[in-house]
C-alpha positions as CSV (number, residue, x, y, z in Angstrom):
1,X,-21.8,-98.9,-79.2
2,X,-21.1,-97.5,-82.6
3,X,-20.8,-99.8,-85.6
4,X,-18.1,-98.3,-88.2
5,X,-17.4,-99.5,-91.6
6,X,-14.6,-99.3,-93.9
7,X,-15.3,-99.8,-97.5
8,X,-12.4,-100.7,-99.6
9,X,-13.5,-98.8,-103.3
10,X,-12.1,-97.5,-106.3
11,X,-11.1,-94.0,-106.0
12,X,-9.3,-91.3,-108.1
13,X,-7.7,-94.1,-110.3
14,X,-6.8,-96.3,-108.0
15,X,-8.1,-97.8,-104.0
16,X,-9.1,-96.3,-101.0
17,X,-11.0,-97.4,-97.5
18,X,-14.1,-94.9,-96.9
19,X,-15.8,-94.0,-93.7
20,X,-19.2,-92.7,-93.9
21,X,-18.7,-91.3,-96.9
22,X,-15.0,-90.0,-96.5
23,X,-12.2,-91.4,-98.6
24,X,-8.7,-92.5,-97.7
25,X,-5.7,-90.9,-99.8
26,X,-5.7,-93.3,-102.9
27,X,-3.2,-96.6,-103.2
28,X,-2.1,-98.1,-106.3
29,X,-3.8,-101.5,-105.4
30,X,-6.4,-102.8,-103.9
31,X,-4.4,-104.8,-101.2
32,X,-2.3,-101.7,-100.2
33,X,-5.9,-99.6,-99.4
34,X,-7.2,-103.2,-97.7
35,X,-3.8,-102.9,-94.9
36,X,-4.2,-99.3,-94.4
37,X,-8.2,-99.8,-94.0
38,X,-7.3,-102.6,-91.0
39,X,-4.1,-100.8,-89.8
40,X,-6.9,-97.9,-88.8
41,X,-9.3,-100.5,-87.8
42,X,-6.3,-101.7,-85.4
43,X,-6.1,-97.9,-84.3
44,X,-9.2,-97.4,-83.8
45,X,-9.9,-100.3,-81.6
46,X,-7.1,-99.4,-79.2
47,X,-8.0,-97.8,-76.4
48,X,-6.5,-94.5,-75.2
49,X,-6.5,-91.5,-72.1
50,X,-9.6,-90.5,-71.3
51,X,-10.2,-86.7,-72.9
52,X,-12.8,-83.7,-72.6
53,X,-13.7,-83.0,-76.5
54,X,-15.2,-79.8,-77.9
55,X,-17.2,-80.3,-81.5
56,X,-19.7,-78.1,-83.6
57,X,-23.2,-79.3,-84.2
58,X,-24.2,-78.9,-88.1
59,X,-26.9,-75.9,-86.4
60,X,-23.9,-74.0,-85.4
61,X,-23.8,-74.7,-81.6
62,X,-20.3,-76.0,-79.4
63,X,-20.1,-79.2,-77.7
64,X,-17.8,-80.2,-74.5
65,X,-18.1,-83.6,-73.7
66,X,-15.8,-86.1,-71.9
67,X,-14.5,-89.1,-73.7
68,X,-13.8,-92.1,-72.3
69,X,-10.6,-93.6,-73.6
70,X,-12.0,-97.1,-73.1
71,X,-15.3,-96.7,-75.1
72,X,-14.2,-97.7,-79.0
73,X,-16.6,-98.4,-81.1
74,X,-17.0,-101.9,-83.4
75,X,-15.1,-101.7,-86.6
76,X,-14.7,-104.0,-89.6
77,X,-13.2,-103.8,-93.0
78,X,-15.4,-104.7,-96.1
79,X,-14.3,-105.5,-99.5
């Protein structure tokens, strides 16, 4: 199971959450980016439908996998 983090930080003068290495838009205070981080976390966690994906490898190359609706990986918020 995949273990995702997201980091509340200070970004483009003000808050955001960030997942490997992606930020959030920005919020005016640190509490307002915490809530949206564990409103996604909430999201994340639910489960859905299960789906057949399609993604691009960095080298170029398509992916088509099926995606289980019930496999959601463990997430946490971290100050």
């Amino acid at each position: 199971m995949a273990h995702v983090i997201y980091r509340i930080v200070e970004h483009d003068g003000g808050w955001a959450y960030r997942v490997d290495g992606v930020y959030s838009e920005t919020f005016s205070t640190r509490e307002l980016a915490h809530k949206a981080a564990a409103r996604a976390v909430s999201e994340q966690r639910s489960p859905g439908p299960d789906a057949v994906i399609e993604f691009e490898t960095a080298d170029g190359h398509w992916i088509t996998q099926n995606a289980r609706g019930g496999d959601r990986p463990d997430v946490e918020v971290k100050d």
